[in-house]
N, C-alpha and C positions, 0 to 999 in steps of 0.2 A: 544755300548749301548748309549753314549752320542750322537750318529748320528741319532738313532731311534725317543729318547727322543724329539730332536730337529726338528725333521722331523713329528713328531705326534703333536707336538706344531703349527707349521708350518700352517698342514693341518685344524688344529683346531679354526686358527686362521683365514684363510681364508674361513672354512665356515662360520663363525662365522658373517666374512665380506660379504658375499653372503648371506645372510640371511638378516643382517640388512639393503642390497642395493635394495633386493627385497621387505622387508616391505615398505620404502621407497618409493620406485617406485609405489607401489600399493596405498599408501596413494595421492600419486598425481595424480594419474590417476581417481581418486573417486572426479569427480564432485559435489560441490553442487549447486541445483536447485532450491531452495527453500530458498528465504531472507526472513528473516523475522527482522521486525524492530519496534523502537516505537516513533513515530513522533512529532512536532508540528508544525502547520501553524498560522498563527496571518492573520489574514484577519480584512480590515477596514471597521466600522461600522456603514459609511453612504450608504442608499440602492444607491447614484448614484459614488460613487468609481468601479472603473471597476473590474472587479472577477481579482480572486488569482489564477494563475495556479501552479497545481502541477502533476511532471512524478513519476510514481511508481518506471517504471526502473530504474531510474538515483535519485530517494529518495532526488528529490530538485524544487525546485521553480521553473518556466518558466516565462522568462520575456513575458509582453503584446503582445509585436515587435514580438513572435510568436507564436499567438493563431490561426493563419490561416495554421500551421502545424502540423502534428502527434509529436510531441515534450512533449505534455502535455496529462493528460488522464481525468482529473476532475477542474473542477475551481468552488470556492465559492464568495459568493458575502452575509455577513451576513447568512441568514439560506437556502440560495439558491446555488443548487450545480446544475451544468450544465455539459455536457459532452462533447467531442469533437467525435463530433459524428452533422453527420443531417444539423440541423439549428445553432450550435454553431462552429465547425469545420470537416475537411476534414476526420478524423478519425473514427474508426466503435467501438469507447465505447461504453460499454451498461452497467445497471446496473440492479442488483435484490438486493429487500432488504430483506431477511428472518428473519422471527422471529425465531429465533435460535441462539445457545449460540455458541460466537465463536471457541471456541476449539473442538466442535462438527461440525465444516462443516468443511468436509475432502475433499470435491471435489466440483468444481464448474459444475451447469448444462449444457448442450451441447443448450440449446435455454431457450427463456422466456425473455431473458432480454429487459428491456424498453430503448429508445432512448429522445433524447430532438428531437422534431420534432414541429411543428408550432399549430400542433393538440394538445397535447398534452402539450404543452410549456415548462415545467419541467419533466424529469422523474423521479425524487427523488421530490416530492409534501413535501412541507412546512405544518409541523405540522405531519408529517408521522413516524419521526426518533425522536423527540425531546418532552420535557413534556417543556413549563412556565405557573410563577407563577407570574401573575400581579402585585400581593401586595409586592412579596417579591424578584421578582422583578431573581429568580431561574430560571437556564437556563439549561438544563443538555439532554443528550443522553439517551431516553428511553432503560431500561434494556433489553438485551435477543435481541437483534435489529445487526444483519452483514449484510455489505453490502457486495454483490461479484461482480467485475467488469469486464466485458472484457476490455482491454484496446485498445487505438486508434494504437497498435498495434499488436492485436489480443493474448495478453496472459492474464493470471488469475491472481486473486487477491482477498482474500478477507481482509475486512477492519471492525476494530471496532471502533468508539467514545467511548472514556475514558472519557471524560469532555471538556466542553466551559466553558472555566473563561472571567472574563473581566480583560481589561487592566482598567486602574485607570479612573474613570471619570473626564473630565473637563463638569461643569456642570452638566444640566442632566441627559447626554447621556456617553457611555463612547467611549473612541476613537477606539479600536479595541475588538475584539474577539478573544479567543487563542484554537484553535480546540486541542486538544489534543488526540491521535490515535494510533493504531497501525494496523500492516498487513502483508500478508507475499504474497508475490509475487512470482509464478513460472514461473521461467526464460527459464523451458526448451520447454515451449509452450505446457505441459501438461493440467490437470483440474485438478489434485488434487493437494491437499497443506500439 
């Protein structure tokens, strides 16, 4: 009786262990594909400072030394975003901006998107994404406004502006700009997010 006992134990405790090794295993095996993050970039707020680059993939800065590589997917320079893409660099970014709320764009579209090309000199056009306020001097991310990007190496992305604050004025002007943002990047070379 005590040999059964301990042998029903035994058994029980080993699927027990078979169970927990397969849940396990199947929790590592479930990829995620989809980062989603909430950003900021401080970009400097003289128009002749050279653009800020920034990689989706890698959710970091890119130094200057290489905007001549697919390393980067967007660079700002004050309220001017450029792509690596064309006439800015070697890469095939593109962007679209839709008026649409971001947690309602579930997939990015398979064409449409704009390029920075010489015709066209910007494809994110100044004054398109953003409201100011002369007097009061308000700088803010028009509402209901995502942008979706291809990146300069051909995955999806879309991106919202939460707010541009300033950094503290000396005089004036103030020294930087602080984009503040979020987006969620699919890593597995899908379109949806």
């Amino acid at each position: 009786m005590k040999k059964m006992i301990y042998t029903g134990a035994l058994i029980a405790s080993s699927t027990i262990m078979i169970l927990s090794s397969c849940t396990k295993d199947s929790t590592n095996a479930t990829l995620v594909t989809t980062v989603q993050k909430t950003d900021s970039l401080k970009v400097n707020f003289s128009p002749a400072a050279p653009y800020t680059f920034f990689s989706f993939k890698n959710d970091v800065l890119v130094a200057n030394s290489d905007s001549a590589t697919t390393n980067w997917d967007f660079g700002l320079r004050l309220t001017t975003f450029i792509l690596n893409s064309h006439t800015y660099g070697p890469g095939n970014a593109g962007v679209i901006l839709q008026n649409n709320i971001y947690s309602n764009v579930s997939s990015a579209p398979d064409a449409g998107y704009a390029y920075d090309t010489i015709s066209s000199q910007k494809a994110i056009k100044d004054g398109s994404w953003y409201d100011y306020n002369i007097v009061t001097h308000v700088f803010a991310p028009k509402a209901g406004q995502t942008f979706i990007f291809r990146t300069a190496d051909n995955y999806y992305v879309k991106m919202e502006l939460l707010a541009v604050d300033y950094e503290p004025f000396v005089g004036p002007t103030p020294i930087r700009l602080i984009y503040r943002f979020r987006y969620t990047y699919q890593a597995s070379g899908a379109r949806t997010f």
